[in-house]
CHARMM internal coordinates of N, CA and C (Angstrom, degrees):
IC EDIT
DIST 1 N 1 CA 1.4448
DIST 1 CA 1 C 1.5338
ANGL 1 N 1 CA 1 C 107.82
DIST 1 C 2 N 1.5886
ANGL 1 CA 1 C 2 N 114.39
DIHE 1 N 1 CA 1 C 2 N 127.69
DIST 2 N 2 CA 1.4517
ANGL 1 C 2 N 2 CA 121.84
DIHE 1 CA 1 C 2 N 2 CA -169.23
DIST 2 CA 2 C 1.9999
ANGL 2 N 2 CA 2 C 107.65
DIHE 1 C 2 N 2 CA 2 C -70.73
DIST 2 C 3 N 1.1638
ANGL 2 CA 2 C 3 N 100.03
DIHE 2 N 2 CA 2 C 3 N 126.75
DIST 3 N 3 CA 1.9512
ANGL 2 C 3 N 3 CA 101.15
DIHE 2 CA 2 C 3 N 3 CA 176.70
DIST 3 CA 3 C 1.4671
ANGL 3 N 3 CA 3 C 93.24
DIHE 2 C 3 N 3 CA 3 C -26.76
DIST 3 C 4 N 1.1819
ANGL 3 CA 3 C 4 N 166.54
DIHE 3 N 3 CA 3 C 4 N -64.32
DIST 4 N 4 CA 1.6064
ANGL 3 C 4 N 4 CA 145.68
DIHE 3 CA 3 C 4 N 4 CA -97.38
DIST 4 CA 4 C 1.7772
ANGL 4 N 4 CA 4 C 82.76
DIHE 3 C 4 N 4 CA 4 C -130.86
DIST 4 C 5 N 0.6941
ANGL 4 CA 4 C 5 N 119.97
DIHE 4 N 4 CA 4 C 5 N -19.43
DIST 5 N 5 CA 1.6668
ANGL 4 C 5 N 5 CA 115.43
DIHE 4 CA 4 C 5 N 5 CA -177.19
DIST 5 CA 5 C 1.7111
ANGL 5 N 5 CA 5 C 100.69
DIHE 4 C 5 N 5 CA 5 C -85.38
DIST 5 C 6 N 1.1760
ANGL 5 CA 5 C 6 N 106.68
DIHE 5 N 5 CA 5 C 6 N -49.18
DIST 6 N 6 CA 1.5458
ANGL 5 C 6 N 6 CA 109.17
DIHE 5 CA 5 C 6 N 6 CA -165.59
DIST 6 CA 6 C 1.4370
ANGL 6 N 6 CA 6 C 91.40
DIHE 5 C 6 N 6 CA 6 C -73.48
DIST 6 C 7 N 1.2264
ANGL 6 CA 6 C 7 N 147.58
DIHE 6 N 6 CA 6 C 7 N -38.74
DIST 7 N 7 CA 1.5777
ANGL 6 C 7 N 7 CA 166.35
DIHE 6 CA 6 C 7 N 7 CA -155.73
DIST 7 CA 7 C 1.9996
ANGL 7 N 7 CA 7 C 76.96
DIHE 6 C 7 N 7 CA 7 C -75.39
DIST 7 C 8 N 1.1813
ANGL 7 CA 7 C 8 N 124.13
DIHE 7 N 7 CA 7 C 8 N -79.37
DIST 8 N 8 CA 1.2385
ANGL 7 C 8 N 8 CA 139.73
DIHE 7 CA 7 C 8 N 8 CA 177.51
DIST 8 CA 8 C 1.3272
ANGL 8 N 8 CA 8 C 119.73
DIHE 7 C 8 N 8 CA 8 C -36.43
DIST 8 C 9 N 1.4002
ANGL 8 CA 8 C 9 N 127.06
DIHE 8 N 8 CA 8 C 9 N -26.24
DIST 9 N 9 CA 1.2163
ANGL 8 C 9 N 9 CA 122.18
DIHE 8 CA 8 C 9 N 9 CA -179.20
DIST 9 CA 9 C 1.9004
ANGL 9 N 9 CA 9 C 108.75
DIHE 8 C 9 N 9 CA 9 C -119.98
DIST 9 C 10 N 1.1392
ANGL 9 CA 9 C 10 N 93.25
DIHE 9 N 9 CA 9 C 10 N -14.84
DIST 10 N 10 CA 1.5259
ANGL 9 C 10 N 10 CA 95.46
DIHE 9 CA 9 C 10 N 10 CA 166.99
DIST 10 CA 10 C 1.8398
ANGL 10 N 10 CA 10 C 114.02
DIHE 9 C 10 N 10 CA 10 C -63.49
DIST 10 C 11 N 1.3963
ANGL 10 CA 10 C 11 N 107.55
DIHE 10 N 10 CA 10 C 11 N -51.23
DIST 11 N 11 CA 1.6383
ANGL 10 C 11 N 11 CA 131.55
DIHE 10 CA 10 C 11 N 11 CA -176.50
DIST 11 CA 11 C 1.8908
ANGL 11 N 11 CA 11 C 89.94
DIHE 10 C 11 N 11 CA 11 C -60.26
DIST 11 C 12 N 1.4050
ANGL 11 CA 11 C 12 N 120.83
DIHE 11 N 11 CA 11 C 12 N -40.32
DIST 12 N 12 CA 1.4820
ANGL 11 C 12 N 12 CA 100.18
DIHE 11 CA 11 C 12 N 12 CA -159.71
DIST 12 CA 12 C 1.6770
ANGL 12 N 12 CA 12 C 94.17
DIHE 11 C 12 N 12 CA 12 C -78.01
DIST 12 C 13 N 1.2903
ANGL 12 CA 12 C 13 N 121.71
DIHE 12 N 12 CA 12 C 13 N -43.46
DIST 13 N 13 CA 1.5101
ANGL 12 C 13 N 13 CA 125.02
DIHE 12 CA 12 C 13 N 13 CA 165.42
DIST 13 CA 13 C 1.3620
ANGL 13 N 13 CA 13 C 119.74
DIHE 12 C 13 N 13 CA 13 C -35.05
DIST 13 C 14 N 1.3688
ANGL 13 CA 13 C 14 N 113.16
DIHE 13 N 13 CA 13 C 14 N -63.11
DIST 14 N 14 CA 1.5030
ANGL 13 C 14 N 14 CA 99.09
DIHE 13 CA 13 C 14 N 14 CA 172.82
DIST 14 CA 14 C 1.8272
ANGL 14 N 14 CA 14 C 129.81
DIHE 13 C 14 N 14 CA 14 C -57.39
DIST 14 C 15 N 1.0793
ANGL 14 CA 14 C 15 N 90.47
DIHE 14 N 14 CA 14 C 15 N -48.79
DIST 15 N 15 CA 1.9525
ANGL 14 C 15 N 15 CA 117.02
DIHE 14 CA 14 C 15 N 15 CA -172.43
DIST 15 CA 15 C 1.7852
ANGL 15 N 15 CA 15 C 91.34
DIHE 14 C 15 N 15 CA 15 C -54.46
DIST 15 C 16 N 1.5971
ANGL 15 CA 15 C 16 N 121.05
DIHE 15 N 15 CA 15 C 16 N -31.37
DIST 16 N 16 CA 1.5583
ANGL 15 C 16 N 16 CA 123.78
DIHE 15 CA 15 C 16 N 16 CA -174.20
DIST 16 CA 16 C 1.7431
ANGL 16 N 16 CA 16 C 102.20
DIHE 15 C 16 N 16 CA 16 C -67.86
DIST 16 C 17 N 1.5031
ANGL 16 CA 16 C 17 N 93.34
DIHE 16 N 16 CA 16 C 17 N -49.06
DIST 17 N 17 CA 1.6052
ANGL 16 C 17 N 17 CA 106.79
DIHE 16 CA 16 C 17 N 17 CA -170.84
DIST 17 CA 17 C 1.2123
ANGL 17 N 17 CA 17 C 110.70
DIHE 16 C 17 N 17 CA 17 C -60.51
DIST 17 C 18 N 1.4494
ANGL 17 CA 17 C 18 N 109.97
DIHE 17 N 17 CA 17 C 18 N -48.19
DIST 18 N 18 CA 1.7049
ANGL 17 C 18 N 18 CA 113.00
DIHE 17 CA 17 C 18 N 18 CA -165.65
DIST 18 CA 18 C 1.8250
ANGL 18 N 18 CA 18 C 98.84
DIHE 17 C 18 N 18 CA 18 C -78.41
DIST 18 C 19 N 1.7414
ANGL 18 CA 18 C 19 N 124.38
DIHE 18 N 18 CA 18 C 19 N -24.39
DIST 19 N 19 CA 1.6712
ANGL 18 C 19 N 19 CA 113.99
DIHE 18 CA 18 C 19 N 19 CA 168.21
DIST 19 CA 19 C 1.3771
ANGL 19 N 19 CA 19 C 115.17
DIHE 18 C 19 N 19 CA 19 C -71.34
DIST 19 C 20 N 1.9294
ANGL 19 CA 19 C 20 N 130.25
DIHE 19 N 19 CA 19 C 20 N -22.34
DIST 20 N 20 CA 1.1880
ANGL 19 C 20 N 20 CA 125.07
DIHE 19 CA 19 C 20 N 20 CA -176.87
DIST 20 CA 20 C 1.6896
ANGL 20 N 20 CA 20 C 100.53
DIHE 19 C 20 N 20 CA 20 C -72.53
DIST 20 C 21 N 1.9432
ANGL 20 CA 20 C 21 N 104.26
DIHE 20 N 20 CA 20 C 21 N 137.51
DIST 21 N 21 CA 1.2317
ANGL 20 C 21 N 21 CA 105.31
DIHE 20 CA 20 C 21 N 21 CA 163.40
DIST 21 CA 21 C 1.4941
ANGL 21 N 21 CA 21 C 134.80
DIHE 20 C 21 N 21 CA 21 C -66.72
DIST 21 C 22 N 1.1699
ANGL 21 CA 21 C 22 N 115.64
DIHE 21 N 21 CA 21 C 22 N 167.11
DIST 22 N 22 CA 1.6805
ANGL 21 C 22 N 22 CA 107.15
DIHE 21 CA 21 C 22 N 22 CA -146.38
DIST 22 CA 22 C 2.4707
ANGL 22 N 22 CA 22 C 81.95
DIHE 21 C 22 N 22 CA 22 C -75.08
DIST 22 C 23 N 1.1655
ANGL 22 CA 22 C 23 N 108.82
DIHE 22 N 22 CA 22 C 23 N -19.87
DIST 23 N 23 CA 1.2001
ANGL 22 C 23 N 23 CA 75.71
DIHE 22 CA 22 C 23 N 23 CA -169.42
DIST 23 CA 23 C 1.2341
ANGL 23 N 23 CA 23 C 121.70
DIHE 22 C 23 N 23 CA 23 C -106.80
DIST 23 C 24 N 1.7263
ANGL 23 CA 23 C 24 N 124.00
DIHE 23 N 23 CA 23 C 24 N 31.04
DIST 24 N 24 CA 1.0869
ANGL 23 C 24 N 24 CA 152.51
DIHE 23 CA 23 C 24 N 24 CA 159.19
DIST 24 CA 24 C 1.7177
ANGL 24 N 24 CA 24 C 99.90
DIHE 23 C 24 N 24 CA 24 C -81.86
DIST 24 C 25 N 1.5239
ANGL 24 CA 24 C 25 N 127.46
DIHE 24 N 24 CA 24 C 25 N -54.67
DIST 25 N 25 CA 1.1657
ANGL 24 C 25 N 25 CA 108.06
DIHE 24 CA 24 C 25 N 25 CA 150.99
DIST 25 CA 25 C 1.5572
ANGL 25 N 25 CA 25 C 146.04
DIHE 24 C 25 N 25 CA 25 C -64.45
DIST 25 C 26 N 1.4589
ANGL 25 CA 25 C 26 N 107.13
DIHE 25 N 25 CA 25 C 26 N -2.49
DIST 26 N 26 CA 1.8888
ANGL 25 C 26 N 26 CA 87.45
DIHE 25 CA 25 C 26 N 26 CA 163.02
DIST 26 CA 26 C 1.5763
ANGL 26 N 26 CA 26 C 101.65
DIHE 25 C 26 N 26 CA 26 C -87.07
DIST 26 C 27 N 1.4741
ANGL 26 CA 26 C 27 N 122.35
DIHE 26 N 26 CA 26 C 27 N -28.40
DIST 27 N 27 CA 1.5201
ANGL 26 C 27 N 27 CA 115.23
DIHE 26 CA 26 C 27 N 27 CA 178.62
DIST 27 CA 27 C 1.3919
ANGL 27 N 27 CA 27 C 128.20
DIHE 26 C 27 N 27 CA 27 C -21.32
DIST 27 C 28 N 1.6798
ANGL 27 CA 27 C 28 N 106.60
DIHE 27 N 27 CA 27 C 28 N -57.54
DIST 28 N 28 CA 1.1589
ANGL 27 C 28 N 28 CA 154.02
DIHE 27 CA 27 C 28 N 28 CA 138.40
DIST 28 CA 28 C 0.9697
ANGL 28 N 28 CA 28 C 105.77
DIHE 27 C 28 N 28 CA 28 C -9.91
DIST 28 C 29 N 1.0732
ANGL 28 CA 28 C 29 N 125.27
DIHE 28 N 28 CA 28 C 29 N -69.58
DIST 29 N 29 CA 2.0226
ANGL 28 C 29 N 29 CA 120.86
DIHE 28 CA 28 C 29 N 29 CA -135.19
DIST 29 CA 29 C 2.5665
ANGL 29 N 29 CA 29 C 75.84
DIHE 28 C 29 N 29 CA 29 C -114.61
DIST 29 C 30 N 0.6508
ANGL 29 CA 29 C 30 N 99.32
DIHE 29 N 29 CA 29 C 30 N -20.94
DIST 30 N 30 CA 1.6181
ANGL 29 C 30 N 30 CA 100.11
DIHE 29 CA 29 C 30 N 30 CA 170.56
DIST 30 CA 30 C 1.4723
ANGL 30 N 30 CA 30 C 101.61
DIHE 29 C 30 N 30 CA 30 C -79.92
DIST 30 C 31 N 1.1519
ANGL 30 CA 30 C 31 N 125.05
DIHE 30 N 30 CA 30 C 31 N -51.31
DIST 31 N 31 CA 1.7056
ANGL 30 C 31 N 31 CA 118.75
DIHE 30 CA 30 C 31 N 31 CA -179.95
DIST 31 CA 31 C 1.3326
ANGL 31 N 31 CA 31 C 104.37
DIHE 30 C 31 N 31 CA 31 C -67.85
DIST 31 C 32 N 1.4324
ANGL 31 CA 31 C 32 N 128.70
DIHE 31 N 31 CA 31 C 32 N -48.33
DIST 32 N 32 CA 1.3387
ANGL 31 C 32 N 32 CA 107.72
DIHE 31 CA 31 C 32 N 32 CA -162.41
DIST 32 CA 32 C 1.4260
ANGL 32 N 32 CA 32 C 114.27
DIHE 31 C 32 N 32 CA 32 C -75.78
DIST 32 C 33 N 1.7203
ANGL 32 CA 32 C 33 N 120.94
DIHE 32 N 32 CA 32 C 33 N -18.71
DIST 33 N 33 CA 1.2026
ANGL 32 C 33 N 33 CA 120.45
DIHE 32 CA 32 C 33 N 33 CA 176.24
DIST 33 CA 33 C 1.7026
ANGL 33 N 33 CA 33 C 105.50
DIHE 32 C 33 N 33 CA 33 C -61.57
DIST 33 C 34 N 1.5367
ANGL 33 CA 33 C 34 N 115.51
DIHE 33 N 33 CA 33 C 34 N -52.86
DIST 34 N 34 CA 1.3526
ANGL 33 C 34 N 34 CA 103.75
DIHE 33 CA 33 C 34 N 34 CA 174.28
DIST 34 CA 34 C 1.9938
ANGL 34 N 34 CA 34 C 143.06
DIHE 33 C 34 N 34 CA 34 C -57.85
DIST 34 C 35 N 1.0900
ANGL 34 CA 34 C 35 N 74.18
DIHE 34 N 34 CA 34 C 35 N 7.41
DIST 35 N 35 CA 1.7965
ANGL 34 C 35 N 35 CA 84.27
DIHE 34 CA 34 C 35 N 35 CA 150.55
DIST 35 CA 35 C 1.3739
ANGL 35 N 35 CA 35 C 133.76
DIHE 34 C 35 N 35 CA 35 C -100.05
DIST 35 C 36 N 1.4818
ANGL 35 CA 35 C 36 N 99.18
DIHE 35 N 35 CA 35 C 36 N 122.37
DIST 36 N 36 CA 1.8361
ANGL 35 C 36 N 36 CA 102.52
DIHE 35 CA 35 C 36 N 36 CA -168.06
DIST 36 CA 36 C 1.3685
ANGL 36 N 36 CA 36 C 115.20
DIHE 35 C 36 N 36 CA 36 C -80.14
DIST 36 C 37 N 0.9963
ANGL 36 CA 36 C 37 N 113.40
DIHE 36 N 36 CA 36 C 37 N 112.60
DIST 37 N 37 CA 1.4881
ANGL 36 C 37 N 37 CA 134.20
DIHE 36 CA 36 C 37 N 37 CA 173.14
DIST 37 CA 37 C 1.2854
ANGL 37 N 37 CA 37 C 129.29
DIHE 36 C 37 N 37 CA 37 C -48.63
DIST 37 C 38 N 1.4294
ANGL 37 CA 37 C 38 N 160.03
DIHE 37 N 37 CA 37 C 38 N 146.75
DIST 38 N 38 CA 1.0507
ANGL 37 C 38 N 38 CA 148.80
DIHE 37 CA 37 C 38 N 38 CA -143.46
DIST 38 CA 38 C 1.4609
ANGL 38 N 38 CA 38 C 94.57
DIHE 37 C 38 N 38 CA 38 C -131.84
DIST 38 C 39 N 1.3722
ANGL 38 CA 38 C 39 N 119.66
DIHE 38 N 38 CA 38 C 39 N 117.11
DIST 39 N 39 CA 1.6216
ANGL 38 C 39 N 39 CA 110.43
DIHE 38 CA 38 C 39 N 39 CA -170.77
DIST 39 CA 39 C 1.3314
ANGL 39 N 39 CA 39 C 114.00
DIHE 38 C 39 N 39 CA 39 C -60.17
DIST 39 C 40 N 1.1569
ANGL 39 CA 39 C 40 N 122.28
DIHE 39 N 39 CA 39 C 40 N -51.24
DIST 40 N 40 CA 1.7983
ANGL 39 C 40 N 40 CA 127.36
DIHE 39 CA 39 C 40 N 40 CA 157.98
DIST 40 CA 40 C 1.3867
ANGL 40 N 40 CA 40 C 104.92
DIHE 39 C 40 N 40 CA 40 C -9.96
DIST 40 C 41 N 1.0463
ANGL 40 CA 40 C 41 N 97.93
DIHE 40 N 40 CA 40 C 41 N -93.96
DIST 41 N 41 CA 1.6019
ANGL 40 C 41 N 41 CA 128.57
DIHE 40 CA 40 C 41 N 41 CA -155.86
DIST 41 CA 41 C 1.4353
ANGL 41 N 41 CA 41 C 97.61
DIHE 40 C 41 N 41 CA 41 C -55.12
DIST 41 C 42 N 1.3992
ANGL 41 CA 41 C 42 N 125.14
DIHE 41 N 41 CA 41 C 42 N -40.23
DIST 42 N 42 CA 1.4823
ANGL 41 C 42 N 42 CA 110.49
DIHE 41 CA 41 C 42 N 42 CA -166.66
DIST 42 CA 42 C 1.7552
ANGL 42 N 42 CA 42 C 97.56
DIHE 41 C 42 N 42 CA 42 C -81.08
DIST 42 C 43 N 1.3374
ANGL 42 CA 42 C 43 N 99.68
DIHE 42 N 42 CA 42 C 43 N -50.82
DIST 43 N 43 CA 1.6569
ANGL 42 C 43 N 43 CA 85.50
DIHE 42 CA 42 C 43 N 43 CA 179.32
DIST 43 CA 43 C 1.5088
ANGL 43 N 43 CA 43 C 149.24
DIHE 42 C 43 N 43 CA 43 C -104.95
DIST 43 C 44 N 1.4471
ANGL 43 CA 43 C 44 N 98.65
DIHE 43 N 43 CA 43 C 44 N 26.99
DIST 44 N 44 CA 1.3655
ANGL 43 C 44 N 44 CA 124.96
DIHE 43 CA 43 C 44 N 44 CA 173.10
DIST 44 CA 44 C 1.5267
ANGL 44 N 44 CA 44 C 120.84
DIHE 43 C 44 N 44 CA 44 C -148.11
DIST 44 C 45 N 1.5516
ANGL 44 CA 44 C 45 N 116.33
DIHE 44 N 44 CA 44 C 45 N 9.61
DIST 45 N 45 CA 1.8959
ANGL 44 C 45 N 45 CA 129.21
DIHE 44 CA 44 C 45 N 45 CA 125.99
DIST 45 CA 45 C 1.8073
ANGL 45 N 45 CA 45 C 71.62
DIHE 44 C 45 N 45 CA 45 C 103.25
DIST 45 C 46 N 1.2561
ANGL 45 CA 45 C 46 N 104.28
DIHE 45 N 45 CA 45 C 46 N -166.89
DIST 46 N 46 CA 1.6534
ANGL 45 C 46 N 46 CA 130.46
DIHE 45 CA 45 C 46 N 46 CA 177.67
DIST 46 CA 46 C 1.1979
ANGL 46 N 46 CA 46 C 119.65
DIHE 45 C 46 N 46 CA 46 C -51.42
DIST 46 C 47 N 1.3700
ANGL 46 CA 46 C 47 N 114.55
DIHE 46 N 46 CA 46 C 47 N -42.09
DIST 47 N 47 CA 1.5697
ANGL 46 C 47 N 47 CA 100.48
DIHE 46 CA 46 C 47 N 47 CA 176.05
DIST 47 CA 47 C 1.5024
ANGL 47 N 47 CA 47 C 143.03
DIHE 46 C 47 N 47 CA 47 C -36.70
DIST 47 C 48 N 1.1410
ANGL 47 CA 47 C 48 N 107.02
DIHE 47 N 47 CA 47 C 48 N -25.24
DIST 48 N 48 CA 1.6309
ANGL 47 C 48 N 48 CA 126.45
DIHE 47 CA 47 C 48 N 48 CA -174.98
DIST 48 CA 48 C 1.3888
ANGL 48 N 48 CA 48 C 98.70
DIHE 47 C 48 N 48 CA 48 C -77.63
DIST 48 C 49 N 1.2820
ANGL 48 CA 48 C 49 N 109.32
DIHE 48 N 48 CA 48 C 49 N -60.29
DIST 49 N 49 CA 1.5686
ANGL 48 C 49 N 49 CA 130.72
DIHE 48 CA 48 C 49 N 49 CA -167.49
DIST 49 CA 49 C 1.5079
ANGL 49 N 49 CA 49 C 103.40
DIHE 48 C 49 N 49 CA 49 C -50.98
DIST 49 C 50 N 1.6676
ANGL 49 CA 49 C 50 N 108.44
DIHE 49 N 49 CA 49 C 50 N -48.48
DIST 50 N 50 CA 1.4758
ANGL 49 C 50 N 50 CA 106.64
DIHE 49 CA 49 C 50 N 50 CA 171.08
DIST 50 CA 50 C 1.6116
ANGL 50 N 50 CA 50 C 139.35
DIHE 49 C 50 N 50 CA 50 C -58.30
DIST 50 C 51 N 1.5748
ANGL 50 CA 50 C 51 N 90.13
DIHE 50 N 50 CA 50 C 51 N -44.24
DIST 51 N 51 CA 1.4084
ANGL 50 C 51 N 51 CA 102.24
DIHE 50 CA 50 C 51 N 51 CA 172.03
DIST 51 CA 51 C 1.7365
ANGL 51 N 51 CA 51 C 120.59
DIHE 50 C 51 N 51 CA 51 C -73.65
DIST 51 C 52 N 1.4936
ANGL 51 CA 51 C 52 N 111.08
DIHE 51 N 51 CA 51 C 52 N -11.25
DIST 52 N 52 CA 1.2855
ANGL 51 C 52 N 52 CA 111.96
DIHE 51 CA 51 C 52 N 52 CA 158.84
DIST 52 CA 52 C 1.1391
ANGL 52 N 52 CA 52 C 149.11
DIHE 51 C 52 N 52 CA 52 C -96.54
DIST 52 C 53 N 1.8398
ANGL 52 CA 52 C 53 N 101.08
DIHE 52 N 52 CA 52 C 53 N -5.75
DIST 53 N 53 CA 1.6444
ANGL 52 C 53 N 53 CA 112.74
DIHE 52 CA 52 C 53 N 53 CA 135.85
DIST 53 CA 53 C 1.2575
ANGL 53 N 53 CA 53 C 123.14
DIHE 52 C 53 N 53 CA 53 C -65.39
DIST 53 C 54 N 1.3201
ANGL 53 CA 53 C 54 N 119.58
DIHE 53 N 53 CA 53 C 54 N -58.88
DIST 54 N 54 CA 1.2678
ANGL 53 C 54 N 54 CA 105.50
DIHE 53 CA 53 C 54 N 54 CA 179.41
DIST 54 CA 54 C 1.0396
ANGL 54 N 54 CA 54 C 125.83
DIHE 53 C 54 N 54 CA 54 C -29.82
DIST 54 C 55 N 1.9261
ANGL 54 CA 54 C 55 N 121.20
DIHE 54 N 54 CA 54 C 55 N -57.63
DIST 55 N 55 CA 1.1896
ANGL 54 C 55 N 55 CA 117.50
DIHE 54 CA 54 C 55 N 55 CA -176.45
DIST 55 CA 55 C 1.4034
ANGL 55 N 55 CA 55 C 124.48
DIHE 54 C 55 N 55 CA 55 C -61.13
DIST 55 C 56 N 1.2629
ANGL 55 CA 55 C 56 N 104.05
DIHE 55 N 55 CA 55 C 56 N -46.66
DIST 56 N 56 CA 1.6465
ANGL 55 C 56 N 56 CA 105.40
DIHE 55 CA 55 C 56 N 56 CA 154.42
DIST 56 CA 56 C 1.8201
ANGL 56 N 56 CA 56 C 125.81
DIHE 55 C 56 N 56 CA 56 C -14.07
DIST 56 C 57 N 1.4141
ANGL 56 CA 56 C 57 N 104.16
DIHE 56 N 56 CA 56 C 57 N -69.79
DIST 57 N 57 CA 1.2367
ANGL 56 C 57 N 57 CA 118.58
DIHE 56 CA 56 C 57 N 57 CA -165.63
DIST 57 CA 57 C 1.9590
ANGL 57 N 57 CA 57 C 108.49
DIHE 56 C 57 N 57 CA 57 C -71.17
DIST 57 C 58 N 1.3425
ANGL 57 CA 57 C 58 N 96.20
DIHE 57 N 57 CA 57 C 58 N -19.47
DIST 58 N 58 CA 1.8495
ANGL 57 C 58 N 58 CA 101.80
DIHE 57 CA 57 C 58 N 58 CA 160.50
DIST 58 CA 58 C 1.1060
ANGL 58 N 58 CA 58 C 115.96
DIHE 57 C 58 N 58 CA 58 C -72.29
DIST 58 C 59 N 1.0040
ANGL 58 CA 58 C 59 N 120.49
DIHE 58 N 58 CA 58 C 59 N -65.06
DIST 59 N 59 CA 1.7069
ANGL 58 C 59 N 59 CA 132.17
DIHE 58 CA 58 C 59 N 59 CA -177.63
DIST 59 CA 59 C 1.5891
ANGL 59 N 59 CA 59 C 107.19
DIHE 58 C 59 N 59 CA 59 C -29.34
END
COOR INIT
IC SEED 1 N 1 CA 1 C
IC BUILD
């Protein structure tokens, strides 16, 4: 991806964030907290997740 594009899509990201009203962002930040997290996965990344497809796909 060319510098002026990524430069370009960073600015439309922010300029989105800074037009959403502030209480469209706690909606947000309330939904994403309500997803339950997988203790694995959140605090020891993919590996777990991997090795428990795999095993999966033996079985």
């Amino acid at each position: 991806m060319p510098f002026n594009d990524y430069v370009k899509y960073l600015t439309q990201q922010i300029t989105s964030y800074i037009d959403t009203p502030a209480e469209d962002k706690k909606e947000q930040k309330v939904k994403n907290k309500e997803k339950p997290s997988v203790y694995s996965n959140r605090w020891l990344g993919v590996l777990p997740f991997a090795f428990k497809v795999a095993r999966k796909k033996t079985n």
